[in-house]
DSSP file (Angstrom, degrees, kcal/mol; ACC not computed):
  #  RESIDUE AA STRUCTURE BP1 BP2  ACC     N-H-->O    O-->H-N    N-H-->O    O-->H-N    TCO  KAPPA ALPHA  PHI   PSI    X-CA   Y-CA   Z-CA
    1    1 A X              0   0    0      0, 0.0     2,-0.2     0, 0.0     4,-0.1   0.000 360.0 360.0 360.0 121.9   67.6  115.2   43.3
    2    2 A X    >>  -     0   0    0      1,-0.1     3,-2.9     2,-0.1     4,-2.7  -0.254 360.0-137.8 -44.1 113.5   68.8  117.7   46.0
    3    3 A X  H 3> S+     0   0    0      1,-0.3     4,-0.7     2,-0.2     5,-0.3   0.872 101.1  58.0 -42.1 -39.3   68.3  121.2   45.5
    4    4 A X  H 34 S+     0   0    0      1,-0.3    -1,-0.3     2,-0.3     4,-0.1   0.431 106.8  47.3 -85.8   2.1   71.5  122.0   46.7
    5    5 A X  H <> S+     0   0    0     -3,-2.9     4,-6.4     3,-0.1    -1,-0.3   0.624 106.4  55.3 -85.7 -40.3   73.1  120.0   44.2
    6    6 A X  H  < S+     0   0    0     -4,-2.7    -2,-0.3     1,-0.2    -3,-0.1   0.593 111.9  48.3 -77.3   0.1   71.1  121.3   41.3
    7    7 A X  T  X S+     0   0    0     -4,-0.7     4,-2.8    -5,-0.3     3,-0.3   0.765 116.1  43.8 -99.3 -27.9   72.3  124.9   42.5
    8    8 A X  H  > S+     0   0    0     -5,-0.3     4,-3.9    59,-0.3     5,-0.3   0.904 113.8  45.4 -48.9 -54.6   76.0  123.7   42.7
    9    9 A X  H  < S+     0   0    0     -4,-6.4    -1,-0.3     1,-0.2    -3,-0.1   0.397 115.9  49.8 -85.1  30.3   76.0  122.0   39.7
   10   10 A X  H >>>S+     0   0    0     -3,-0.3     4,-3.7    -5,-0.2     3,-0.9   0.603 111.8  55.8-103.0 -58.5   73.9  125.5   37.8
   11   11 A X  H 3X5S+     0   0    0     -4,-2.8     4,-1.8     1,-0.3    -2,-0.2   0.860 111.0  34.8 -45.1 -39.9   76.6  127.6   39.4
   12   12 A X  H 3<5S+     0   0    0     -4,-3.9    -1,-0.3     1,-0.1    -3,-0.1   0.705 118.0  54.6 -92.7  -4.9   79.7  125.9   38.0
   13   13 A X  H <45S+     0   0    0     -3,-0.9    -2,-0.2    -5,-0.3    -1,-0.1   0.831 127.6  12.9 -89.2 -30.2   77.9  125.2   34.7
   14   14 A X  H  <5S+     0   0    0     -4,-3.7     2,-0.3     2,-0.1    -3,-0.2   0.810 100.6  91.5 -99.3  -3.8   76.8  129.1   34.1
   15   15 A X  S  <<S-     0   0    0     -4,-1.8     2,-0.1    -5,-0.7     0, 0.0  -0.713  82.2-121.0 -82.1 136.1   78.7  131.2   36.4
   16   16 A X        -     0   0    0     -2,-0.3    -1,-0.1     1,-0.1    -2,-0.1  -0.437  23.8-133.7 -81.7 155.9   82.0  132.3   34.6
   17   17 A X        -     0   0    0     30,-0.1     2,-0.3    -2,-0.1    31,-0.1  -0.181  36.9 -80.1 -73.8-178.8   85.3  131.2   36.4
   18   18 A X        -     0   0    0     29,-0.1     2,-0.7    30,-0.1     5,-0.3  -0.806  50.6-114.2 -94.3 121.8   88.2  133.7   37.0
   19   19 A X    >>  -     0   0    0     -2,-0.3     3,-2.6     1,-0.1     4,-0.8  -0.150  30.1-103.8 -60.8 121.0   90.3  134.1   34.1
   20   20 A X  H 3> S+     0   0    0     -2,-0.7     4,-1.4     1,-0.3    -1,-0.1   0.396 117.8  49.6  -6.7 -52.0   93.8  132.9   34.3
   21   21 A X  H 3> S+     0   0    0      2,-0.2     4,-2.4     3,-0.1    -1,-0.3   0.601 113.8  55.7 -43.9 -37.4   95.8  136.3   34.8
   22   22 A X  H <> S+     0   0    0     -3,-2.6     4,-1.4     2,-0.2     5,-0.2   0.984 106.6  41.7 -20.0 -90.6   93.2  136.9   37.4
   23   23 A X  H >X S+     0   0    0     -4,-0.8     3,-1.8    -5,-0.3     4,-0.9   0.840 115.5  56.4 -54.8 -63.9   93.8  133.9   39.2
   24   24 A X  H >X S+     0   0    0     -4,-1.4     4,-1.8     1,-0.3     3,-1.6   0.770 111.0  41.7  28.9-101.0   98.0  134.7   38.6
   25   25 A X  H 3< S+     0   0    0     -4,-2.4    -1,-0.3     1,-0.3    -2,-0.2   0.479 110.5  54.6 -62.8   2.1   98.0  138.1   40.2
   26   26 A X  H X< S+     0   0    0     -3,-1.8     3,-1.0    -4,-1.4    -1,-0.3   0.821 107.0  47.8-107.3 -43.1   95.8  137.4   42.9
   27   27 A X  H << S+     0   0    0     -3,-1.6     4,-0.3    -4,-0.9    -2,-0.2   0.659 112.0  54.8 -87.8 -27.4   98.0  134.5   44.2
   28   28 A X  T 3< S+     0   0    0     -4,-1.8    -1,-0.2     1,-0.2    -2,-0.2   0.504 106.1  55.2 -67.8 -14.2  101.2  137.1   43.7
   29   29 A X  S <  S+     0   0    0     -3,-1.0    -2,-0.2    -5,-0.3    -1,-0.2   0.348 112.4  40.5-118.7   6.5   99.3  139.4   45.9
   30   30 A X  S    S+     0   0    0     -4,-0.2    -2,-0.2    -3,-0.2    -3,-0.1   0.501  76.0 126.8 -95.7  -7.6   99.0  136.9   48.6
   31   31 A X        +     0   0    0     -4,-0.3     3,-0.1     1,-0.1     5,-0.1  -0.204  23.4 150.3 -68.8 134.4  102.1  135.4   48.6
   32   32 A X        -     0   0    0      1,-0.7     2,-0.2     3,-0.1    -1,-0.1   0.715  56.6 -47.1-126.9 -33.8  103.5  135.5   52.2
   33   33 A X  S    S-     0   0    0      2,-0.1    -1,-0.7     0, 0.0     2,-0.4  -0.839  77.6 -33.7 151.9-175.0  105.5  133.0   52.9
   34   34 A X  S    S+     0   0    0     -2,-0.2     2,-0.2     2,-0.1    -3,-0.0  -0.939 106.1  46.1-118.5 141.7  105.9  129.2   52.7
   35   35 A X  S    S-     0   0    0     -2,-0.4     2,-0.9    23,-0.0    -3,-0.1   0.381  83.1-144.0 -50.4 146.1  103.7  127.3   53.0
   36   36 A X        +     0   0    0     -2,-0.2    21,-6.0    -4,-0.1    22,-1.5  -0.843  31.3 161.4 -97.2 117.8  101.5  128.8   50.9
   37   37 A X  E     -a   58   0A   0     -2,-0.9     2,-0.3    19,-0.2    22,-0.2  -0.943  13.9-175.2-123.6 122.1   97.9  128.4   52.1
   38   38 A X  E     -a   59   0A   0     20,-2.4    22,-0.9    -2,-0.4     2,-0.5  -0.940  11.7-150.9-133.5 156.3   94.5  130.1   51.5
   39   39 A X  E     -a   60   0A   0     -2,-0.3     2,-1.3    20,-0.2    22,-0.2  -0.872  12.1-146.4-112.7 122.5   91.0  130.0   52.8
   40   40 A X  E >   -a   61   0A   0     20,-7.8    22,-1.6    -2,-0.5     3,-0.5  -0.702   8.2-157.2 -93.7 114.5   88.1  130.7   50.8
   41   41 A X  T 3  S+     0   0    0     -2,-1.3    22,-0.1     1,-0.2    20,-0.0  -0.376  79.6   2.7 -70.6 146.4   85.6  132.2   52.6
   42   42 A X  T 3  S+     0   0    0      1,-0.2    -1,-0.2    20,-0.1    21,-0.2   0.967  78.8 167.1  42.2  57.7   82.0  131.7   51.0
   43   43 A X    X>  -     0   0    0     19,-2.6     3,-1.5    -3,-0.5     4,-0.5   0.674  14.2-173.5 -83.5   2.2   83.6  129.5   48.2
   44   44 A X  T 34 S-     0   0    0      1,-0.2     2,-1.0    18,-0.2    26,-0.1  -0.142  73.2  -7.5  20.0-136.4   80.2  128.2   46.8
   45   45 A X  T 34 S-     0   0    0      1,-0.2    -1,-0.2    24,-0.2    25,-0.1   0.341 106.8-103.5 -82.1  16.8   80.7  125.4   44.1
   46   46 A X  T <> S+     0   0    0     -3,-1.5     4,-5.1    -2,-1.0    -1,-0.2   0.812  70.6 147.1  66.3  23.9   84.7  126.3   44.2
   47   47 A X  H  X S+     0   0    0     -4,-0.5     4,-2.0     2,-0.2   -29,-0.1   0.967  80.5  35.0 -38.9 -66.8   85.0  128.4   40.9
   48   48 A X  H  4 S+     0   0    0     -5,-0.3     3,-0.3     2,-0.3     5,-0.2   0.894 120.1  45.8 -50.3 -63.4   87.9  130.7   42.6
   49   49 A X  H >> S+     0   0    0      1,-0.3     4,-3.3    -6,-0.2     3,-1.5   0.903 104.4  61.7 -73.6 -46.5   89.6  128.1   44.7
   50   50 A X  H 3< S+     0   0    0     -4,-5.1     4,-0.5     1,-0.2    -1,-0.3   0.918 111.9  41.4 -50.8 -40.1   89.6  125.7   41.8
   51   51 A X  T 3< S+     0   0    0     -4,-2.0    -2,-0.2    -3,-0.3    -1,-0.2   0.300 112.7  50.9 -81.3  16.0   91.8  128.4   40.0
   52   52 A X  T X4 S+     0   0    0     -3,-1.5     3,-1.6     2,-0.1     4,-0.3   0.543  83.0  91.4-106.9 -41.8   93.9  129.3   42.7
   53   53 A X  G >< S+     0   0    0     -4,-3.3     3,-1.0     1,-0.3    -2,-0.1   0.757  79.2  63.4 -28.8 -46.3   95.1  125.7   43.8
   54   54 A X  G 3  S+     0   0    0     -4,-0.5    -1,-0.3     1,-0.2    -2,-0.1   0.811 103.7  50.9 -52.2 -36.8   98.1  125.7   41.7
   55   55 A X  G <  S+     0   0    0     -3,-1.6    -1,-0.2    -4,-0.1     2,-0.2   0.332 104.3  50.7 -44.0 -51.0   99.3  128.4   43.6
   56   56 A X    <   -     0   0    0     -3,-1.0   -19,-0.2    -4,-0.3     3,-0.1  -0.472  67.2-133.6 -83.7 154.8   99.1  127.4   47.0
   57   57 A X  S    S+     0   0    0    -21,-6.0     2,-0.2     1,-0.2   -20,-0.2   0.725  96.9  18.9 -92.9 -43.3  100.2  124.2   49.1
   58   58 A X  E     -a   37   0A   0    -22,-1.5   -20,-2.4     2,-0.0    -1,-0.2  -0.837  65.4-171.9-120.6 171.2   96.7  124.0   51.0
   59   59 A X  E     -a   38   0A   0     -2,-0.2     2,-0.4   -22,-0.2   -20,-0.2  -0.710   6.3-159.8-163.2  94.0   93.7  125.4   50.0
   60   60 A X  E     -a   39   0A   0    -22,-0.9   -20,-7.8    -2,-0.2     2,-0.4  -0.726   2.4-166.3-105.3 140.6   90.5  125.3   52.3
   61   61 A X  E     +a   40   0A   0     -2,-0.4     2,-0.4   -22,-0.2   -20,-0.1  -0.792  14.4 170.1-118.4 102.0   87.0  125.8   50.7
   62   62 A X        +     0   0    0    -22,-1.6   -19,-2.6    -2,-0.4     2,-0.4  -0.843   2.9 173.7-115.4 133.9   83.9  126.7   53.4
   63   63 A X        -     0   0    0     -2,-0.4     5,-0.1   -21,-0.2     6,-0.1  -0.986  36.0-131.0-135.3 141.5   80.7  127.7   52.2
   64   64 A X  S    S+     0   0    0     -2,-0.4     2,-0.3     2,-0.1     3,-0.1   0.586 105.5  68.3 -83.0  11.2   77.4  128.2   54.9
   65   65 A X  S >  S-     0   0    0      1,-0.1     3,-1.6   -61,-0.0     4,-0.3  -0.990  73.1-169.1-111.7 119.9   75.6  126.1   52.3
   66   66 A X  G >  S+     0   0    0      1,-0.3     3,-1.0    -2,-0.3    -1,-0.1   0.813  82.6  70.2-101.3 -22.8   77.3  122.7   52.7
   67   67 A X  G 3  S+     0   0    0      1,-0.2    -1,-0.3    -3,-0.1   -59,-0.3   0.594  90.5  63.1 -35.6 -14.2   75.3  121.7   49.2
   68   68 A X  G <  S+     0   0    0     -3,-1.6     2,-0.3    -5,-0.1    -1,-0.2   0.717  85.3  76.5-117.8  -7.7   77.5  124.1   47.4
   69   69 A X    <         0   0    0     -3,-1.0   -24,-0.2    -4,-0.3   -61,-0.1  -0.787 360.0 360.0-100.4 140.5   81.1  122.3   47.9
   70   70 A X              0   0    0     -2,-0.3    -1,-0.2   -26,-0.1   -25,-0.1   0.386 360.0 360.0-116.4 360.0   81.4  119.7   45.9
């Protein structure tokens, strides 16, 4: 198995996500216009981005480990 899977898949099983009110105000405090689109910079396994998608219309996830986007 690839390390850089086995660090992906350690990150999204033990790292906590962003709680739900979290994810909310943060997507109210980006809002800009329409579309709405955001890039996550350094997204590793996509914790963040996975709880922002509802939010947004696109959603780009770039990490400089390509192991960590799933």
């Amino acid at each position: 198995m690839n390390a850089l899977v086995t660090t992906a898949s350690y990150y999204r099983r033990y790292r906590p996500g962003i709680p739900a009110g979290l994810a909310a105000m943060l997507a109210l405090e980006a809002a800009t216009g329409s579309p709405q689109r955001l890039l996550d910079i350094g997204s590793g396994p996509g914790t963040v981005a996975d709880a922002l998608l509802p939010y947004f219309d696109d959603l780009f996830a770039v990490d400089a480990d390509p192991g960590m986007l799933g």
